[in-house]
N, C-alpha and C positions, 0 to 999 in steps of 0.2 A: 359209320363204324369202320373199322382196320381191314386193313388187307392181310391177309398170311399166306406168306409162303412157306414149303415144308421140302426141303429136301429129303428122299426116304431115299438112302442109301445103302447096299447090300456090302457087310464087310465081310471077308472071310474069314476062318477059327484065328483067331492071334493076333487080330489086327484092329482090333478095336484101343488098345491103347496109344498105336500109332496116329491112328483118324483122333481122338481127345489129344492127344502133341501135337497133330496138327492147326488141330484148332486152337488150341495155347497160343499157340507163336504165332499167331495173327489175330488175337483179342485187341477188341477195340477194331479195328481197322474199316468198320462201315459204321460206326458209333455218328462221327459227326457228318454224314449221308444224310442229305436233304428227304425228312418224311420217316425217316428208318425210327421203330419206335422200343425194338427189345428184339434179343436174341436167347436162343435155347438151343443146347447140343442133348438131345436124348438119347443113353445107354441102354439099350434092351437090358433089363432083369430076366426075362422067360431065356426059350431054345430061339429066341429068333434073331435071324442077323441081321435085319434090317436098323440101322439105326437114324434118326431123325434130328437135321438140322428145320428149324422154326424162327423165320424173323416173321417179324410183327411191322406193317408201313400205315402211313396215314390212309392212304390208297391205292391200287396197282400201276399208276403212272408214276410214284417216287419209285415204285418196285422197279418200274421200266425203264427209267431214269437211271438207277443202280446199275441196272445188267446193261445198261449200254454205255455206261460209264470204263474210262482206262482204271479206276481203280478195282473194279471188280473184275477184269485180265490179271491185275496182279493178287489180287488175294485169292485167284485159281491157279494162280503156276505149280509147275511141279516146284515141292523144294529143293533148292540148290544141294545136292548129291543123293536127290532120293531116285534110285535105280526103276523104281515101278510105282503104281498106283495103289492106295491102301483100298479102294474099292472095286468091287465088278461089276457093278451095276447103280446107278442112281434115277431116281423120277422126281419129277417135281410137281408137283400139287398146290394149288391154288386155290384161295378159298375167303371170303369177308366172313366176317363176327356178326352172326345174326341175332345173338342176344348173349349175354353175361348173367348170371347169377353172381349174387353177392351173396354172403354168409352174412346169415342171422346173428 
């Protein structure tokens, strides 16, 4: 079964459409990542500000792979003239697929 990672990141009031530009302008860039299987940026609908980046790996060693990789240094730089961080907080959580449902 898949590996998932989840970054649960805290954005503050107004900054949640900076962290979605951010994430724009680096689409694709772990796509052809040995093992790397789907990506997801999730917007809070509630009051919460937590928002949640989700990739999907074959297992936690292409995962491990990734993060130790130069290109995942560059798709975490700050961007070129961004003064501050769009987040105050991030955790990252780990977790295999122990089962699926499929729709009837």
């Amino acid at each position: 079964m898949s590996f998932l990672a989840i970054n649960a990141i805290t954005v503050p009031e107004g900054g949640g459409d900076e962290l979605a530009r951010r994430f724009a302008a680096r689409a694709g860039a772990v796509d052809q990542q040995e093992g790397f299987e789907g990506f997801e940026l999730l917007r809070p609908v509630d009051d919460r500000s937590t928002w949640l980046v989700m990739t999907r790996w074959r297992d936690q060693e292409a995962f491990n792979a990734w993060v130790s990789s130069p290109a995942f240094g560059h798709g975490h730089a700050r961007p070129e003239g961004s003064s501050q961080p769009v987040a105050t907080h991030s955790e990252l959580w780990q977790y295999t697929v122990e089962q699926v449902g499929e729709r009837a």
